[in-house]
C-alpha positions in Angstrom: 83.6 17.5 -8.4 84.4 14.7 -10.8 88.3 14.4 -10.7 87.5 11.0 -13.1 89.4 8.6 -11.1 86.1 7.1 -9.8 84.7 4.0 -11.0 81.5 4.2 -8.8 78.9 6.5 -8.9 75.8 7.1 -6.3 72.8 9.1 -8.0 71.0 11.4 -6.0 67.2 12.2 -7.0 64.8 14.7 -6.3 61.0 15.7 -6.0 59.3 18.8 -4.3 56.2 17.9 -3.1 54.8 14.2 -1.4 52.4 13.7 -4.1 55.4 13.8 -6.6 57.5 11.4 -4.4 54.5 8.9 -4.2 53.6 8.8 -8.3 57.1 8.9 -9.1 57.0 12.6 -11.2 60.2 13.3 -12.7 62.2 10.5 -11.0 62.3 8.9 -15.3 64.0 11.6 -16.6 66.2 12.0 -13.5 67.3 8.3 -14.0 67.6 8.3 -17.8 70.1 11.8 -17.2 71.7 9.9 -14.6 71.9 6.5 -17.2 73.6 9.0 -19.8 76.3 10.3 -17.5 77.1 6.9 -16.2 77.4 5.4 -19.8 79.5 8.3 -20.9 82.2 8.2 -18.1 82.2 4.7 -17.9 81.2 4.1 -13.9 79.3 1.6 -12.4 75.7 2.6 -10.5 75.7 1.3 -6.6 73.4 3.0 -4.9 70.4 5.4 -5.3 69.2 8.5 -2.8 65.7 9.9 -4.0 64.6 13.3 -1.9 61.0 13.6 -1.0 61.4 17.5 -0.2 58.8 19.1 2.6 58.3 22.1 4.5 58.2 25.0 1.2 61.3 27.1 1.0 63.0 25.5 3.5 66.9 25.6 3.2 67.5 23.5 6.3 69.8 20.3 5.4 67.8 18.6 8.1 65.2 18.9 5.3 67.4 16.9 3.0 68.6 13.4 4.5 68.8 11.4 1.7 71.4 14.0 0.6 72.9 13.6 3.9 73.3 10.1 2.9 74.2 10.2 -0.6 77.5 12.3 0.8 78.2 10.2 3.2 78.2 7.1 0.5 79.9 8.7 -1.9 83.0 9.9 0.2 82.8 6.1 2.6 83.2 4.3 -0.9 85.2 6.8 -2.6 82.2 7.1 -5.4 81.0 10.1 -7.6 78.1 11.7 -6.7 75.8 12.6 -9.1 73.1 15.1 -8.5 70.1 14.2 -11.4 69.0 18.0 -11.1 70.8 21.0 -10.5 68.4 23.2 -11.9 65.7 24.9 -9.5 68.5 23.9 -7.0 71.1 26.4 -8.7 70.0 29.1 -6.1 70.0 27.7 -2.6 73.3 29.0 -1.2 73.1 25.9 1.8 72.8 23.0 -1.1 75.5 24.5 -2.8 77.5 25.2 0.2 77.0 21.5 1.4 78.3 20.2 -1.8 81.2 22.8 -1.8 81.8 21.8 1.8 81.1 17.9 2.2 84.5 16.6 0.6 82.4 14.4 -1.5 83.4 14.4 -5.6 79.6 15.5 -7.4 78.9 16.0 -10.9 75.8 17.0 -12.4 73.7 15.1 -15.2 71.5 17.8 -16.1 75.1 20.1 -16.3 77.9 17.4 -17.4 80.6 20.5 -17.7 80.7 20.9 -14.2 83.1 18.9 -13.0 86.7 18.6 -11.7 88.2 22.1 -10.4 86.3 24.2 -12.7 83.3 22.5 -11.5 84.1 23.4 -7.8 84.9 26.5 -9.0 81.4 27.3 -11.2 79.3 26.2 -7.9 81.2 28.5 -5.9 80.7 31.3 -8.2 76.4 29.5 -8.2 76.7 29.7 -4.6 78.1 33.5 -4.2 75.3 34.8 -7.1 72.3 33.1 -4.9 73.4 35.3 -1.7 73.6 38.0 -3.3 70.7 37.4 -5.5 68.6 36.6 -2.1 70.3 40.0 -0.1 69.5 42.1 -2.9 65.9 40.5 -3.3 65.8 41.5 0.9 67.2 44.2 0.4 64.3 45.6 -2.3 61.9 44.5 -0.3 62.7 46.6 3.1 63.2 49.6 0.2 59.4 48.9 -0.7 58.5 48.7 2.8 60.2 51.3 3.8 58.9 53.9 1.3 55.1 53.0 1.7 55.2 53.7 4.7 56.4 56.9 5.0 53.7 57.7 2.0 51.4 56.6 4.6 49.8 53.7 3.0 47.9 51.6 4.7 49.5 48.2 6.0 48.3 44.3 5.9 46.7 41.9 3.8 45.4 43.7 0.8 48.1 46.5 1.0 50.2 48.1 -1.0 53.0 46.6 1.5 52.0 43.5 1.2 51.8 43.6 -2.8 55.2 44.9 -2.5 56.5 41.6 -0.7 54.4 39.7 -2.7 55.9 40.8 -5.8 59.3 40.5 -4.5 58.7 37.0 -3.3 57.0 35.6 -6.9 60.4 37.0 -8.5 62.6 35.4 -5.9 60.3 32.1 -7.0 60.4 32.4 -11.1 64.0 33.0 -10.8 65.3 29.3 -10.9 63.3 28.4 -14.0 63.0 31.6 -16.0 65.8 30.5 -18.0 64.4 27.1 -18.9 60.8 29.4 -19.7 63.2 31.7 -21.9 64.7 28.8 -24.0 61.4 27.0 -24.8 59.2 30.3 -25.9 62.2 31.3 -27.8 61.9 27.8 -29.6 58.7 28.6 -30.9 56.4 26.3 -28.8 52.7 26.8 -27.9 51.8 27.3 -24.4 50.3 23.6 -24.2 53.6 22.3 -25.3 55.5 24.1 -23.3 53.3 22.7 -20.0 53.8 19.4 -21.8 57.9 19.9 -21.6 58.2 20.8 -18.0 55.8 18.5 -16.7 57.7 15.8 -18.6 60.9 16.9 -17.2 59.7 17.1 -13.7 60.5 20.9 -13.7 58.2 22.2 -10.9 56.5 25.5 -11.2 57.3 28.5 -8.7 54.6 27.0 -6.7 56.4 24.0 -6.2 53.1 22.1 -7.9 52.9 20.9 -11.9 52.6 23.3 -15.0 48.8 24.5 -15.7 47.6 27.3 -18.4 47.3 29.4 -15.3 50.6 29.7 -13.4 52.6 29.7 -16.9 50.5 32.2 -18.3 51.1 34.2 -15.4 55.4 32.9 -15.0 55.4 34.4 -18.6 53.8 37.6 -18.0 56.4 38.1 -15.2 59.6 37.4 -17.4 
């Protein structure tokens, strides 16, 4: 976290899917957020890591090696890392954890407040909220499980069970942008601007995919 004796700064992108990390979804707004921060701290832009992230709901870091990388610049050239997008990312204990853990100064462009001690400090408080968000989310689940089955409902596919786990898992995935959701019905925007927003943004839906009628239609209905 930005202790502001850096004048170097390495950005670190991100996208979800291949498709997004081929047309370049997001990655203009990352930039520009990136841009802002740099202008307004006064550092100078070296080097750029942009994430093409696989293999859906995967925490391994083997999963990230651009981040990999963009730690290993920042702390071999004494540079600020900055992470374009915290956001959907603001619940995976290992991310955090790495950050927390890899020595390397980070700030935030989409988050500019954390930074410096009270920055390590807020992700360590981000990090200790996603375990226990993701035990207690577990921890419903077996509950669910548990309970159908001594009702003696019938297990599998089409199952109460299984809607149980299902539900449990589409809350698990709304989580990281239900606030963002929150903030722009609240503004008063129609549904189509509100797809128009987060597709802009490169805010990927619970999915992982872009913003349709359907799937925010259906994220709303779930808030």
């Amino acid at each position: 976290m930005n202790d502001h004796r850096h004048t170097k700064a390495v950005a670190y992108l991100r996208v979800s899917t291949d498709r997004q990390g081929k047309s370049g979804l997001g990655l203009d707004a990352q930039r520009e957020a990136v841009a802002r921060y740099i202008a307004a701290n006064g550092l100078e832009l070296t080097r750029e890591y942009v994430e093409v992230e696989t293999g859906k709901g995967s925490n391994a870091l083997a999963r990230r090696p651009e981040l990999v990388g963009a730690l290993a610049e920042a702390k071999r050239t004494k540079a600020l890392l900055i992470v374009a997008k915290l956001d959907r990312l603001a619940r995976n204990t290992r991310f955090l954890l790495t950050l927390i853990d890899s020595g390397a100064d980070v700030a935030f462009a989409d988050m500019p407040q954390v930074a410096g001690p009270m920055g390590r400090f807020i992700i360590t408080q981000m990090a200790a909220v996603a375990e226990l968000e993701a035990g207690l989310i577990s921890q419903r689940t077996k509950a669910a499980l548990a309970a159908a089955k001594e009702r003696g409902q019938e297990l599998g596919k089409h199952g109460k069970i299984q809607a149980a786990r299902n539900k449990a898992e589409a809350a698990e995935r709304l989580a990281p942008v239900a606030p963002i959701l929150r903030e722009l019905k609240a503004g008063g925007m129609t549904l189509r601007q509100m797809i128009a927003a987060l597709n802009e943004q490169g805010v990927a839906s619970p999915a992982g995919g872009k913003w349709h009628l359907g799937n925010l239609h259906k994220a709303l209905g779930r808030l």
